[in-house]
TIPAKE-587419 format. One record per residue: y, x, z of N, C-alpha, C in turn. Coordinates in steps of 0.001 Angstrom, whole numbers, padded with zeros to 6 digits, always signed. Atoms other than C-alpha are relative to their C-alpha. Layout:
YXZYXZYXZ...
END
This chain:
+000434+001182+000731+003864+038451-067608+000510-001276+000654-000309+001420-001201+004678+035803-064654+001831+000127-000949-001170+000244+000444+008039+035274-066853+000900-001331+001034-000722+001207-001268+010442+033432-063954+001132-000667-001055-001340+000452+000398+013519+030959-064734+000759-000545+001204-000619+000879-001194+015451+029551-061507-001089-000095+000746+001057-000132-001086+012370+030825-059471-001245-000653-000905+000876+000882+000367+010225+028995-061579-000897+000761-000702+000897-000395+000820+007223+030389-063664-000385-000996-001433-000302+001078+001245+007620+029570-067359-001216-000138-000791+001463+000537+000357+004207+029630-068266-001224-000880+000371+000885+001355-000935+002820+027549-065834+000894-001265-000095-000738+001577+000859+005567+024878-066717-000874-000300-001161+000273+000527+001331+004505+025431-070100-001371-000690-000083+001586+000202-000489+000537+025178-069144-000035-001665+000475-000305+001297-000075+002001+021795-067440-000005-000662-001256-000737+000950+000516+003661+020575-070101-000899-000155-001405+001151+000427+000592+000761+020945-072729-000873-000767+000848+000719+001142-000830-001348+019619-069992+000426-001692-000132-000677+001889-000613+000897+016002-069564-000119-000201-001168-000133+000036+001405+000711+016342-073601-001118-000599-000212+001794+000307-000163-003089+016293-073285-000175-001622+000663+000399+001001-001152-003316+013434-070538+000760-001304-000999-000526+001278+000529-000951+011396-072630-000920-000468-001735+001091+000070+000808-003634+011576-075664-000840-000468+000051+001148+000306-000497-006293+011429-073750+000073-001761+000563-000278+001554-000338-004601+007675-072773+000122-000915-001176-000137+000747+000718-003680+006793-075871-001302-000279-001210+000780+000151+001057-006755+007684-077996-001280-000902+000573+000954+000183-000487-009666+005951-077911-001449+000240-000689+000739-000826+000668-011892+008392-079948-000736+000936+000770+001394-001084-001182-014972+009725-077655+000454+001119-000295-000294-001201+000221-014298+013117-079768+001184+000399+000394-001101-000050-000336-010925+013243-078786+000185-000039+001491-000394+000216-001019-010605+011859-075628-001206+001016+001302+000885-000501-001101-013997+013358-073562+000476+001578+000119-000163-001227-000660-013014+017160-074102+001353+000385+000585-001189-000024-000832-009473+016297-072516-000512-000781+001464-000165+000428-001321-010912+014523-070023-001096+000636+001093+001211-000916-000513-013410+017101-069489+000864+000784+001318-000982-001218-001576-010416+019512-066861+001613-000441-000024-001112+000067+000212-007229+017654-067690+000934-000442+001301-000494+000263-000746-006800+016148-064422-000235+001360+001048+000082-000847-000510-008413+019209-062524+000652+000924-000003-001177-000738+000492-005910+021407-064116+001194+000292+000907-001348+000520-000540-003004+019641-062414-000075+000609+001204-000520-000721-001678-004257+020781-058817-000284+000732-000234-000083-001502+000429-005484+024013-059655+001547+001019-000165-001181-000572+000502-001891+024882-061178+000905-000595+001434-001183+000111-001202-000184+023000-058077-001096+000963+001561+000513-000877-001032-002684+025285-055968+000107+001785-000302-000348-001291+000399-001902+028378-057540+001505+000369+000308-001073-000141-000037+001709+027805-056588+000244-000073+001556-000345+000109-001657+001150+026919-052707-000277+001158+001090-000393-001432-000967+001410+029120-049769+000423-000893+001618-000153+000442-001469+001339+028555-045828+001288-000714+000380-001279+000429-000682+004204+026472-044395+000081-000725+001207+000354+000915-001134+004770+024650-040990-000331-001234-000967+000285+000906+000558+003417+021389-041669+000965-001178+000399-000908+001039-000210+006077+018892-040768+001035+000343-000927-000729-000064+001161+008485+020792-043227-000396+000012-001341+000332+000495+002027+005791+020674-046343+000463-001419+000342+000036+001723+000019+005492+016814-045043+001670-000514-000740-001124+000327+000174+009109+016291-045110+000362+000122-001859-000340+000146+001296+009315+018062-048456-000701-000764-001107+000599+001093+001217+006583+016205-050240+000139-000994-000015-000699+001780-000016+007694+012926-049238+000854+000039-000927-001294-000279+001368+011155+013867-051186-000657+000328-001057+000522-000511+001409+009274+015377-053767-000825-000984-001105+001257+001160+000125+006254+013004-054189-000154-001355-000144+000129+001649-000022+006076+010057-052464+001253-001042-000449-001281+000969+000083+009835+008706-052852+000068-000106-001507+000066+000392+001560+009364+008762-056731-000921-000904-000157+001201+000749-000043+005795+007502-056144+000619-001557+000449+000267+001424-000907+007173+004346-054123+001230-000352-000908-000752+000159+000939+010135+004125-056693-000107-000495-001070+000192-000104+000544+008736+004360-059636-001535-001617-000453+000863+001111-000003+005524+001692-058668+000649-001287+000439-000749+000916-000154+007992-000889-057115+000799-000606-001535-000812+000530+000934+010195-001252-060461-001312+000173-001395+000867+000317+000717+007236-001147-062741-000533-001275+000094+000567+001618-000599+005416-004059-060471+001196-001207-000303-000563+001113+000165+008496-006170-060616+000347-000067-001465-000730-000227+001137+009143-005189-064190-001291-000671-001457+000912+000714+001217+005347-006358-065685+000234-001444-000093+000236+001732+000342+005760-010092-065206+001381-000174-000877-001301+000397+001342+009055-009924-067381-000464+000516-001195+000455-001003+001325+007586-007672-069892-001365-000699-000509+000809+000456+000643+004490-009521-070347+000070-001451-000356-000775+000967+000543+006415-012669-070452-000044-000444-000898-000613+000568+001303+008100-012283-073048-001214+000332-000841+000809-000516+001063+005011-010602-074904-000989-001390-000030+001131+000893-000211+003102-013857-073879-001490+000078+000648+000618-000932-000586+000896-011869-071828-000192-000462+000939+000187+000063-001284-000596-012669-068527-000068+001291+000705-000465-001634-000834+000990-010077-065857-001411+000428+000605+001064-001257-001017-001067-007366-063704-000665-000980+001129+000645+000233-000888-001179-009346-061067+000677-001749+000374-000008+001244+000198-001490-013262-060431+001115-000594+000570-001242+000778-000396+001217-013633-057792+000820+001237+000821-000747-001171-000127+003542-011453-055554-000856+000777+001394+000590-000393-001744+001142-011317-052233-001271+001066-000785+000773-000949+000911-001433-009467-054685+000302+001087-000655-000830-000725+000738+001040-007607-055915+000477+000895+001211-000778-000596-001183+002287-006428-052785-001220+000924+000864+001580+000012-000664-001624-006258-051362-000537+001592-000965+000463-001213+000199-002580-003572-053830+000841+001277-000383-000868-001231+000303+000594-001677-054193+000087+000627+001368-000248-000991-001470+000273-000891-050181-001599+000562-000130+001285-000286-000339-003740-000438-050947+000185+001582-001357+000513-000840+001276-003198+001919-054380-001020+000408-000628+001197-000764+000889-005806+004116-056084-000092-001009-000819+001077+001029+000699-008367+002016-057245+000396-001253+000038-000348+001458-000074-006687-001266-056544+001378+000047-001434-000763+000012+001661-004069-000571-059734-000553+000762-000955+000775-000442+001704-005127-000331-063207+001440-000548-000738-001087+000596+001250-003219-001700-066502+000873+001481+000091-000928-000788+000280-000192+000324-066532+000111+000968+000932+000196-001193-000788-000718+001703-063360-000984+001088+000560+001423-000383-000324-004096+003209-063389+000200+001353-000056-000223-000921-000189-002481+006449-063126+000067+000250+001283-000743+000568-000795-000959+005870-059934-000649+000330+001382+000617-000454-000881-003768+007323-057942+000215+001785+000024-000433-001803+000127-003047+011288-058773+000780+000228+000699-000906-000496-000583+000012+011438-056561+000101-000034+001589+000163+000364-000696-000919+010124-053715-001322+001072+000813+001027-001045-000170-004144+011988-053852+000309+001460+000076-000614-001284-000157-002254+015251-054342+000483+000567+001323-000632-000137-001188-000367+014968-051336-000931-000091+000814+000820-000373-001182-003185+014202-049129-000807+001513+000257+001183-001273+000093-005469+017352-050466+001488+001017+000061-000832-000842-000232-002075+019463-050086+000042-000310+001315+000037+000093-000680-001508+018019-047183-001077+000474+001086+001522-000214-001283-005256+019052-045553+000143+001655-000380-000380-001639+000678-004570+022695-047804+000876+000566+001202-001479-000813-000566-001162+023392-045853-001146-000018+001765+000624-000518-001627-003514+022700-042352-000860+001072+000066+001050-001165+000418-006427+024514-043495+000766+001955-000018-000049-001714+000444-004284+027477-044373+000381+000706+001796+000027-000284-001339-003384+027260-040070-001032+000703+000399+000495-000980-000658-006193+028678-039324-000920+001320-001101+000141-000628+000727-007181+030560-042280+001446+000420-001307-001594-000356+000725-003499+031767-044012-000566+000641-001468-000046-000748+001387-005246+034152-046762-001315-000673-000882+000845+001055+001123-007371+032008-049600-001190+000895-000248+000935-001068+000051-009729+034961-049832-001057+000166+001336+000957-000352-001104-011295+034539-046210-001172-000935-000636+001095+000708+000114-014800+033750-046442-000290-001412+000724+000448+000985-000194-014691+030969-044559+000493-001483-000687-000692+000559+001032-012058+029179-047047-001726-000414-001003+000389-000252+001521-014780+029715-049969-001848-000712+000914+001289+001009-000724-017975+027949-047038+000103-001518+000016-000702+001000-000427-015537+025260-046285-000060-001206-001179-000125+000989+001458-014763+024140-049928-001122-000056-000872+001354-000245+000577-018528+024544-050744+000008-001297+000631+000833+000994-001251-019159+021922-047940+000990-001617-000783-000791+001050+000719-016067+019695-049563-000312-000563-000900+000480+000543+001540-016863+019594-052997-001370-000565+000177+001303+000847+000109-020525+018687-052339+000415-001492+001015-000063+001349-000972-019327+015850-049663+001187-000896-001486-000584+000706+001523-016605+014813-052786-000751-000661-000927+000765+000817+000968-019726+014185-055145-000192-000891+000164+000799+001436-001128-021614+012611-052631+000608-001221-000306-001021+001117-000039-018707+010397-052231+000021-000915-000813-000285+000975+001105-018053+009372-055282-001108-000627-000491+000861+000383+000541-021388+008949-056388-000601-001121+000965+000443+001253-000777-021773+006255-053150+001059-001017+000199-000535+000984+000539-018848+004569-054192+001275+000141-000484-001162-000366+001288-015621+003727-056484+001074-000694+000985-001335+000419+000053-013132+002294-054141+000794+000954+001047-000784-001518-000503-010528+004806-053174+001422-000701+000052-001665+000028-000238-007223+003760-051514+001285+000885-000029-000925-001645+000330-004152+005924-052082-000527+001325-000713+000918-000862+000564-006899+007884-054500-000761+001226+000869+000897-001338-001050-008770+009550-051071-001482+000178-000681+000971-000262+000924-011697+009436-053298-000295+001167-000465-000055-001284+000933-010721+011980-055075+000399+001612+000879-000785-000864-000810-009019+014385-052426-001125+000874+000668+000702-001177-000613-012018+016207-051498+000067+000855-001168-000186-000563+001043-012438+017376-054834+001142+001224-000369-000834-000718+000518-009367+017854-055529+000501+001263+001004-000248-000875-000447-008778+020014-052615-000164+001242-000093+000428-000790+001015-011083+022099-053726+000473+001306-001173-000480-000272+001057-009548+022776-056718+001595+000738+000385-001306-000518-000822-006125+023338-054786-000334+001731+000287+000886-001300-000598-008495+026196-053301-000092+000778-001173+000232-001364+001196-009181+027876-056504+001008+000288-000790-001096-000206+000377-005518+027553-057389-000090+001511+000573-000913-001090-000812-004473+029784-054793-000828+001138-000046+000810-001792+000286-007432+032081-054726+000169+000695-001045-000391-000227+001484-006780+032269-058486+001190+001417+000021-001124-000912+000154-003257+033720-057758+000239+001432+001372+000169-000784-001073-004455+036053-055170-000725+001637-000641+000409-001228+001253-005853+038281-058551+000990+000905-000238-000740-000287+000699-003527+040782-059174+000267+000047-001375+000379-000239+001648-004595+041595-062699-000789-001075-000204+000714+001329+000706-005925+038232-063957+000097-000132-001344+000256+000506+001741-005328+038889-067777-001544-000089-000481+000936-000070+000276-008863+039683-067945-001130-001365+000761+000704+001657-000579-010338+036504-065712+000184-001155-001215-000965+001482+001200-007781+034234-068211-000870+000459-001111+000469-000220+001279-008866+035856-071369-001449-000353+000092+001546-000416-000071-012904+035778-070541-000071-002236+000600+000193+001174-000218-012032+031899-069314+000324-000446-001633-000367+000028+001035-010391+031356-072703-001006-000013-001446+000941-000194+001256-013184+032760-075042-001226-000789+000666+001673+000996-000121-016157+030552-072760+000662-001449-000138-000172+000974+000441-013722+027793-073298-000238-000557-001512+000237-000066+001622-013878+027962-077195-001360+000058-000065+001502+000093+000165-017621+028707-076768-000351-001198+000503+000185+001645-000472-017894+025333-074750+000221-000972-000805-000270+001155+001058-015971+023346-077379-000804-000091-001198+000633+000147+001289-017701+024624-080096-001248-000192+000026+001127+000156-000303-021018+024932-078563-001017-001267+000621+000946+000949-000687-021788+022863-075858+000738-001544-000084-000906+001424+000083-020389+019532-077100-001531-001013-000180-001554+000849-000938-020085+016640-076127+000301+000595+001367-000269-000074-001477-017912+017632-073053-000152-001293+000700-000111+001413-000400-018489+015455-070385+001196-000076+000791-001484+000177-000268-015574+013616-069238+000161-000581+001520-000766+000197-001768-014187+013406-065423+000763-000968+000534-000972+001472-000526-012967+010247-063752+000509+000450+001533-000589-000243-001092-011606+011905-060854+000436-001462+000563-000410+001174-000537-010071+008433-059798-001223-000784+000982+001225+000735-000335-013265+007055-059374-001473+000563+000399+000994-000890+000444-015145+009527-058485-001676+000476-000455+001646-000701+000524-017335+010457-061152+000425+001437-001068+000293-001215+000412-018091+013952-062122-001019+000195-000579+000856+000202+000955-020779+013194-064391-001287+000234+000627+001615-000453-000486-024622+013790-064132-000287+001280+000600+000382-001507-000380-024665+017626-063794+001663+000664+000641-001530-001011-000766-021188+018236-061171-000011+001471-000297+000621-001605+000000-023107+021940-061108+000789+000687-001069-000725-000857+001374-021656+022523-064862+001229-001165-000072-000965+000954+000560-019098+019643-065430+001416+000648+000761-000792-000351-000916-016839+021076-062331+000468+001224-000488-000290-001747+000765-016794+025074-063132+000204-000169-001098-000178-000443+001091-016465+024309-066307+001649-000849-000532-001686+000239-000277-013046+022557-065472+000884+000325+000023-001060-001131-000628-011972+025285-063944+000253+001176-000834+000106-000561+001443-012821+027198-067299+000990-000156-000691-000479+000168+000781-011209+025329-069304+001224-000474+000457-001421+000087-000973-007882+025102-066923+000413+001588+000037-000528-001331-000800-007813+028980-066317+000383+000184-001898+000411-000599+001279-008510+029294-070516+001586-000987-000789-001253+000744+000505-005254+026763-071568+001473+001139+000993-001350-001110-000595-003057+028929-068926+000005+001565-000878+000262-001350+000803-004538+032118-070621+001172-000420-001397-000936+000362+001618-002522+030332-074339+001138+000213+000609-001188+000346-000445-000039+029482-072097+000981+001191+000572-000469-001363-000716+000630+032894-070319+000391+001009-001365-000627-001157+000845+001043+034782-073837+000969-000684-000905-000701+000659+000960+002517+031440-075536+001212-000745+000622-000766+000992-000815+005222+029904-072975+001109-000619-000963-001063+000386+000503+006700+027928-075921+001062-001684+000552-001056+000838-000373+010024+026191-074948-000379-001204+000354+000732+001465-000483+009187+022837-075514-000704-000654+000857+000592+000488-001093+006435+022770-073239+000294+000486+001388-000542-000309-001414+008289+024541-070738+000564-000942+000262-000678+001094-000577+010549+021649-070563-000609-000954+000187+000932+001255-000831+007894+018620-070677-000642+000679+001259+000512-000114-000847+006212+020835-068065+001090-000110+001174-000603+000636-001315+008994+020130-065547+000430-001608-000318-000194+001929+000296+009067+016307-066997-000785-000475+000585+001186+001013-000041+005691+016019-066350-000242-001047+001130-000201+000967-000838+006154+014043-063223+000270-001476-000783-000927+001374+000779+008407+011147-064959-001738-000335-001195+000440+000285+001330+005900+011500-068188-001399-000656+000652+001115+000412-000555+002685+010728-065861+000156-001279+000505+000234+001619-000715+004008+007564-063786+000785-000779-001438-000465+000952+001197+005501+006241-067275-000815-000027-001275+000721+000115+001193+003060+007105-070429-000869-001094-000050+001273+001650-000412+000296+004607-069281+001258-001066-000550-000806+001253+000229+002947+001629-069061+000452-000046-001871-000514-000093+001409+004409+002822-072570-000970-000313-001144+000916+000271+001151+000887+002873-074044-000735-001264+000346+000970+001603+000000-000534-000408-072715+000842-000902-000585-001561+001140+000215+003156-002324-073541-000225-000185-001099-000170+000656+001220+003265-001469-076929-001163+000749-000826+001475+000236+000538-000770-000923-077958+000036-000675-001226+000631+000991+001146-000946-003648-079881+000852-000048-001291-001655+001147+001149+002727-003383-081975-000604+002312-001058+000023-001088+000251+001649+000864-082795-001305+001368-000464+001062+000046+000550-000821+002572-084272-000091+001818+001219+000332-001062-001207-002473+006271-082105+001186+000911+000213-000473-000531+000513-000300+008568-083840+001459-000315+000803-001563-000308-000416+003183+007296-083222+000118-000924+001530+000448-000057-001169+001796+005904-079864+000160+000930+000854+000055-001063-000841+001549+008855-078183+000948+000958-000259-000961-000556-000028+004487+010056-079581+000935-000472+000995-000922+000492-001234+006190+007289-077716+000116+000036+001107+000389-000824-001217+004507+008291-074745+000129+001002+000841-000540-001260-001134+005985+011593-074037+001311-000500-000840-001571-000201+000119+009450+010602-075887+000665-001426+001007-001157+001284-000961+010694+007157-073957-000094+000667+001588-000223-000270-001682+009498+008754-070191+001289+001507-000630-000793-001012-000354+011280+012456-071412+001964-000608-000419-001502+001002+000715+014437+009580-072735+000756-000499+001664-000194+000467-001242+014025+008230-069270+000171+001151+000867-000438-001299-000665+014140+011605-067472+001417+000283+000278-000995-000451+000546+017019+012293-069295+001417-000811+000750-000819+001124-000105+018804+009374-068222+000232-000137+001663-000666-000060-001134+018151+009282-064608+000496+001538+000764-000651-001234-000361+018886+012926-064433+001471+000057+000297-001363+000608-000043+022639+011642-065049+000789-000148+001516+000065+000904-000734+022744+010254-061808-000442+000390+001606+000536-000354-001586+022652+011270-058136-000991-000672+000313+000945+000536-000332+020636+008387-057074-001299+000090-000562+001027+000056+000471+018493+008408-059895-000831+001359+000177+001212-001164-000248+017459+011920-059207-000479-000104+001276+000535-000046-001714+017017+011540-055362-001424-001134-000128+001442+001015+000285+014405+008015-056228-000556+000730-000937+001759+000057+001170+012634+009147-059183-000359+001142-000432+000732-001661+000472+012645+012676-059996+000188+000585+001642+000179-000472-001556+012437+013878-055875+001063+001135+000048-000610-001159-000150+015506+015986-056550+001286-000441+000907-001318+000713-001059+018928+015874-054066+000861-000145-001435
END
């Protein structure tokens, strides 16, 4: 079933690439029914699926590689945006993001929670890398995701994560979120430590459909900020539900298309926001969020072309 392409797993692209589909919806709509049961596991998803893919490494060569991978798009990608709103809102007649350039400079070295507007994404990548980053140590003295003390550890996390969030919202480089999400990293990998998981997926799959249809309204997850709603107890597991239950579609459906936004989804995450706050006001939901995954997968396309542009913005040599 694990269908490979160039090492790659084409159902977990695809699982991506509906996912970044979702997230870019979930930005553009602003329909409670719509938007809360995407924002119910859409970001939880993301580490789950990048924790189902990780595995022990010295830690100075993940570092090395997630910098290339990660951060050098991350610091790429927020630099030419920042200098790119005060022309763009310019001309729209618009007062920019940010009032001058020392403010501008002030919360692009502070991130998370200090950018919003276009960049209120802008905390997920940052946050990734740290909770990978504490994953790849963690696995030093515990290597197999199955030891019991893995499954004490991330008991002790996730409740210090609530805590967290629930004693406050400002999160630099999105560490807010990085207990959590570590977490979640954690039930990646234990995840893929199942041999036979059609029956986990399928049984996540049918309590997801019973969730949507049943227990609605989902409540919806601000990972950024961290809030995990009133009842973490069900809002969390049932994340991880409805993350294992979209891979389940995804594992018997790996259609094309979303195999390819699922290796976009990088580009499509630090660019949909900007695309849907820019032109909001000129577009109606519909062909909004079309524009949303077609100008970043236009832009993909474009610096793919391009040695440099792949080394800055897509983390490739």
């Amino acid at each position: 079933m694990e269908k490979r392409a160039g090492g790659r797993m084409e159902w977990l692209d695809a699982a991506k690439g509906i996912g970044i589909v979702l997230v870019v919806i979930g930005h553009a709509w602003k329909s409670i029914a719509v938007r809360d049961p995407i924002y119910a596991f859409h970001m939880p998803f993301f580490f789950i699926a990048a924790g189902y893919v990780a595995k022990p490494a010295p830690l100075r060569d993940f570092a090395v590689k997630q910098w290339r991978a990660l951060g050098v798009p991350y610091i790429a990608f927020l630099v030419c945006l920042m200098a790119a709103d005060p022309l763009i809102e310019g001309a729209r007649g618009w007062r920019p993001m940010f009032r001058d350039w020392g403010s501008a400079v002030q919360a692009g070295l502070m991130g998370g929670t200090s950018l919003h507007g276009p960049l209120t994404v802008f905390w997920f990548v940052p946050c990734l890398m740290i909770a990978r980053l504490a994953q790849v140590m963690l696995y030093k003295l515990w290597p197999d995701a199955r030891d019991w003390r893995w499954a004490l550890s991330m008991a002790a996390v996730m409740a210090l994560g609530v805590w967290w969030g629930r004693e406050s919202n400002f999160s630099p480089l999105g560490v807010l979120a990085a207990p959590v999400a570590l977490a979640f990293l954690w039930l990646g990998a234990l995840w893929r430590t199942v041999k036979q998981d059609r029956w986990l997926l399928l049984v996540c799959a049918a309590l997801s459909v019973a969730a949507i249809v049943f227990y609605v309204p989902l409540a919806p997850l601000n990972m950024k900020y961290g809030d995990y709603g009133a009842r973490p107890y069900v809002t969390l597991p049932l994340a991880l539900v409805l993350s294992l239950g979209l891979c389940w579609l995804m594992r018997w459906m790996p259609w094309r298309p979303f195999v390819a936004l699922g290796r976009m989804s990088l580009v499509i995450m630090f660019l949909h926001v900007p695309v849907i706050h820019y032109l909001r006001p000129y577009f109606g939901v519909w062909s909004l969020s079309a524009l949303a995954v077609i100008l970043p997968v236009a832009v993909y396309f474009l610096l793919s072309r391009f040695k440099m542009g792949r080394r800055l913005f897509l983390g490739t040599a």
